[in-house]
N, C-alpha and C positions, 0 to 999 in steps of 0.2 A: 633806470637804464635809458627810458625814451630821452630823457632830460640831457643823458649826459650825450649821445650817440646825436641829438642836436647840436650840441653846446660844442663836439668834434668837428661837425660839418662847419660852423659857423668860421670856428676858427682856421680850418683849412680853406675855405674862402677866402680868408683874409689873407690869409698866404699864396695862395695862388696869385690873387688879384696883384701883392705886390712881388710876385716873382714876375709876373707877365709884365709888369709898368718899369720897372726898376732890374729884375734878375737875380735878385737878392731881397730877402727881410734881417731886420737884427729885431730881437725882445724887446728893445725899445719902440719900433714899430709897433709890433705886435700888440704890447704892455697901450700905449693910445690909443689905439683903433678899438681895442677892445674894452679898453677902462676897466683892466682891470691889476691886480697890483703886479708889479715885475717876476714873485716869484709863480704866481700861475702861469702869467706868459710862458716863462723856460720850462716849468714843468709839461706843461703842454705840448711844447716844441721838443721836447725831449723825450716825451711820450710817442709823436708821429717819427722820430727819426726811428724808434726802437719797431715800428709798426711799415718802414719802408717808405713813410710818405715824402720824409723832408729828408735831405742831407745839409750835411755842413759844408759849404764851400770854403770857407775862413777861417781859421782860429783868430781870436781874440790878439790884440800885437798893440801893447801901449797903449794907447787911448780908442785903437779902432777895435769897435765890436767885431762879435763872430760873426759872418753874415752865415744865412742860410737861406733854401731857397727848395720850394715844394716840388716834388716828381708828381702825385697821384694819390688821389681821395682813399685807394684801395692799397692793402698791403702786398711788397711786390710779389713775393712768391708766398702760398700757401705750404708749399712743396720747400721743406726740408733739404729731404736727403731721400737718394734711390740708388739702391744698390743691387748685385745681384752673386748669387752664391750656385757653382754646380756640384753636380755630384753625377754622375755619368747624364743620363737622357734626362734626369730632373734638374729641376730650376726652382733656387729659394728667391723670391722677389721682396725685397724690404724696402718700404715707402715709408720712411718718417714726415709726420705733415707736423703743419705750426699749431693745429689744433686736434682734441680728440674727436668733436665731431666731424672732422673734413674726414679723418681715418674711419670714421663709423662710416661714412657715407659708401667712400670708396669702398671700404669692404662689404656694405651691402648689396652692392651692385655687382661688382664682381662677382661673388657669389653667386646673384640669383643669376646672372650672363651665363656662366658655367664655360664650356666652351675646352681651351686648356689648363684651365685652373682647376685645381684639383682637391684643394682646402687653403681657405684663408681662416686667418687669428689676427685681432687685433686686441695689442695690449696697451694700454694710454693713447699717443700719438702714433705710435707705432705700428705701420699694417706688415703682415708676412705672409707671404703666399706662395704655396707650392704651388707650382707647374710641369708640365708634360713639355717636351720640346714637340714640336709640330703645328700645326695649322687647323682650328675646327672654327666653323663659320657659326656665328650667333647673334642673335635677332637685340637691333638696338633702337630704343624710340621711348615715347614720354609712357608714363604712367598705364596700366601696369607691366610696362614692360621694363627691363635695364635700363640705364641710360648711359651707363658706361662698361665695359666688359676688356678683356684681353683675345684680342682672335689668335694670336701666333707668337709662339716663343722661336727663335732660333739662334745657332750659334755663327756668328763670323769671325773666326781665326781667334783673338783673343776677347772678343769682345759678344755681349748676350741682344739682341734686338728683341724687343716686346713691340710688338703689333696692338696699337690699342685704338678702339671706335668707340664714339660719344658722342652724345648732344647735350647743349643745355650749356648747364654750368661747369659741368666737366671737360667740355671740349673748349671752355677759356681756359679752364687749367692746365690742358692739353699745347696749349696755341701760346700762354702768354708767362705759365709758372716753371711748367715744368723742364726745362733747358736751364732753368736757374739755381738748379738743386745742386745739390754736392752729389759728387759720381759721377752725373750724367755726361756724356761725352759728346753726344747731339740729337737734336729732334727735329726729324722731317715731318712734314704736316700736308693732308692734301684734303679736300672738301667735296662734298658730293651732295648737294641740297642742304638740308640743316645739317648732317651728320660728318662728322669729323674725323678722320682715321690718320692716326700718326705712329710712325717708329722711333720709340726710343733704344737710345743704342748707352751700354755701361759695358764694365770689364766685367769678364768671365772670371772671377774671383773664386781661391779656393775657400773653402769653410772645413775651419778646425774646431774639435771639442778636445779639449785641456779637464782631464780629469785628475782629482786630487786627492792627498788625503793623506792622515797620521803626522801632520804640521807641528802639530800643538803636544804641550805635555800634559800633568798633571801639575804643573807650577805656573803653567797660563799659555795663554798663545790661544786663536781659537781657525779651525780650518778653512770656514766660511770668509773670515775677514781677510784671511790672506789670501784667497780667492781673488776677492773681489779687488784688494789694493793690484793684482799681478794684471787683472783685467782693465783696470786701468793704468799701471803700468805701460802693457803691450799694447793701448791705444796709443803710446805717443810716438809709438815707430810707424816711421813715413809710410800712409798706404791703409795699415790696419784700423778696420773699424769695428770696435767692441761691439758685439751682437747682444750679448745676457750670458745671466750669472743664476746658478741652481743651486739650491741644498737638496741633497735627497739620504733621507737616514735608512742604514743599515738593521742587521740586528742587533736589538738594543741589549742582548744577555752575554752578550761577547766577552768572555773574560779579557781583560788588560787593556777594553776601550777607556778611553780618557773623561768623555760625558757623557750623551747621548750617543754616541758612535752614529756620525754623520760624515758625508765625503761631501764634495762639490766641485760642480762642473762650469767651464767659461765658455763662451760660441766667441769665434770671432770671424769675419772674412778680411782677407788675408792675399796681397798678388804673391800668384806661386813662387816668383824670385824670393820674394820675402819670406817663403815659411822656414827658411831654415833659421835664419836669422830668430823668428820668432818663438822657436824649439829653444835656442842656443840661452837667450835670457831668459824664458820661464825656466832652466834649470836652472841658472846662475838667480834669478829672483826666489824660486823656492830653496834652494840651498843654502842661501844669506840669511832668511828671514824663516825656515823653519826651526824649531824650537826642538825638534825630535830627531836623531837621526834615522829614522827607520821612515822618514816622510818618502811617499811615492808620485809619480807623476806619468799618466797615460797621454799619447799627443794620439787622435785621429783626424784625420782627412774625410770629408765628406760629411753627410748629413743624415744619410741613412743607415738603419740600425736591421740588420738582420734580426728574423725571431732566436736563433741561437745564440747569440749576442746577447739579445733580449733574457735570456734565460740566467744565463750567468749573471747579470743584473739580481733575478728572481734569489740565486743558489744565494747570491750574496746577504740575502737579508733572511734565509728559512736557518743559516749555519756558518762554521767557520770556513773559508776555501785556503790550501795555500799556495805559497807565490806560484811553484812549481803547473799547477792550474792554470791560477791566471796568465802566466806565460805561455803555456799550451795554445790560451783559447786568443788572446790576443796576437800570436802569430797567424794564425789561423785566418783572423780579419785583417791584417795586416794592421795592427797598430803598435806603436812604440811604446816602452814599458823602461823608466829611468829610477833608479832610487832602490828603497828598503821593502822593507815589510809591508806599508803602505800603498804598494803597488796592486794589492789584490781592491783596495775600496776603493783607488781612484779608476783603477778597469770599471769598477762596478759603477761608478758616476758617468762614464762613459756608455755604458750599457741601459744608464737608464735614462740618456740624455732626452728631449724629445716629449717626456710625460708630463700629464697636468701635475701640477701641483697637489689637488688632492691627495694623488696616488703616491708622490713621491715622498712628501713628508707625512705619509701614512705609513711604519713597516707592515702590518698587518692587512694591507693594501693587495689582492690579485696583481701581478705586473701583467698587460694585456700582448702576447708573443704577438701578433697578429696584430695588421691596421696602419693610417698613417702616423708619417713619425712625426 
């Protein structure tokens, strides 16, 4: 690794030096200076374009090379994508980073800041993190303190502002990444010695859980896969960003389940104009592509899950429930309830939305009523 993380520098030197003389390199440049054969040159320069360093000014045109021409030794944004999801006075905050450890980093720190945050989870590159809407002041500085934390969630008309303080290395990602992200709609930034406090401003996005279930037959079709095709489906309507996709199995003694008797649930956020939109083809998506008619389909708003809620989740895996229930208990939270038979396990994927994974693809698993979601 030292070898290669030299072997990078060197070469962006060499790019730099002839972006600054000239404003432009071609591979044939490159491929000289560095002697070494043409196709390491491109691979190389195709490596820094994919890492933010170089772009292409040129495409290739008859005998003239592509030219290209270096921005920065560093990748431009580490920062992904930041999004943001409410549910009355909470706030889900989603920071996708280019790396798992920038999201370990961030999520450690936020954490120990504490502040308005109120649990964070990070799953690969992916941080999430409940908040509190309001304002708690929290201690930031080098070792062992924080170094980056969230002081203040709030809302403006359609839009979520997060108040964030940092030193270090987070307040260049605060200064120079993060306005680069997808979602983001602006970052104001202001300095006070080494420490750095900026507002990020995103849309107040709803968050739906799409529960499902009874897709499939006993001749094939399975519930999970078609989950997860609708989940990427309904990423490609303008706006919608696929959150995550859950199995969580039922009870397995169910007379007339198909295999393991499992339902599963999709998160997405979602701008409110668009959710109806997004209800209208996961019925028309589950109705094409289920294999059963009796397949069912739960839509909720929000992200939080009442312990009674919770419960019927629990009822769903100790015994049978039928629809007539589940329609009781789903009015009740106000959720939509479309389809067959199938309606009582996709409530139930709804109700269990939120849990570890242990728990979920355990039936014999306590469901915990209580705690965050």
């Amino acid at each position: 690794m030292p070898g290669v993380i030299k072997r990078r520098r060197e070469f962006l030197q060499m790019m730099r030096a002839f972006t600054l003389e000239h404003g432009y390199f071609t591979v044939t440049d490159i491929q000289k200076a560095a002697g070494v054969p043409r196709s390491t040159a491109q691979d190389w320069i195709t490596r820094l374009i994919d890492e933010g360093c170089v772009i292409q000014r040129e495409k290739k045109q008859g005998r003239s090379p592509a030219r290209y021409a270096s921005l920065s030794a560093l990748p431009q944004s580490a920062c992904q994508k930041i999004f943001t999801t409410v549910d009355g006075d909470q706030v889900r905050i989603y920071h996708e980073c280019l790396s798992g450890a920038s999201a370990a980093f961030c999520g450690y720190h936020h954490a120990l800041a504490g502040g308005v945050v109120e649990e964070v989870r990070r799953d690969g590159t992916l941080l999430r993190e409940s908040a509190r809407m309001g304002r708690c002041e929290i201690s930031i500085g080098l070792h062992p303190s924080a170094a980056v934390g969230i002081v203040g969630v709030e809302r403006d008309g359609d839009d979520i502002i997060q108040h964030i303080r940092c030193i270090g290395g987070p307040a260049y990602s605060l200064t120079d990444m993060m306005s680069r992200a997808d979602g983001v709609c602006d970052v104001t930034v202001g300095r006070s010695g080494g420490v750095v406090e900026g507002a990020i401003r995103t849309r107040a996005l709803t968050h739906l859980i799409i529960g499902i279930d009874d897709t499939d037959s006993s001749e094939g079709g399975a519930t999970f896969a078609l989950a997860l095709a609708l989940l990427q489906y309904l990423g490609g309507i303008k706006g919608v960003i696929p959150i995550d996709h859950h199995i969580a199995m039922l009870n397995p003694e169910i007379p007339g389940r198909t295999a393991g008797n499992s339902c599963s649930s999709i998160e997405l956020a979602t701008p409110p104009e668009v959710v109806a939109k997004v209800v209208e083809r996961t019925l028309l998506f589950v109705g094409d592509e289920a294999l059963s008619p009796e397949w069912g389909v739960a839509v909720k708003q929000g992200f939080r899950i009442d312990p009674d809620l919770r419960a019927y989740g629990q009822e769903a895996r100790a015994g049978r429930i039928e629809t007539g229930e589940a329609r009781r208990v789903a009015e009740r939270f106000d959720i939509r309830l479309y389809g067959g038979r199938g309606i009582t396990g996709a409530l139930a994927a709804v109700a269990l939305a939120g849990l570890p994974n242990e728990i979920l693809l355990d039936p014999e698993q306590d469901v915990p009523l209580q705690g965050k979601d």
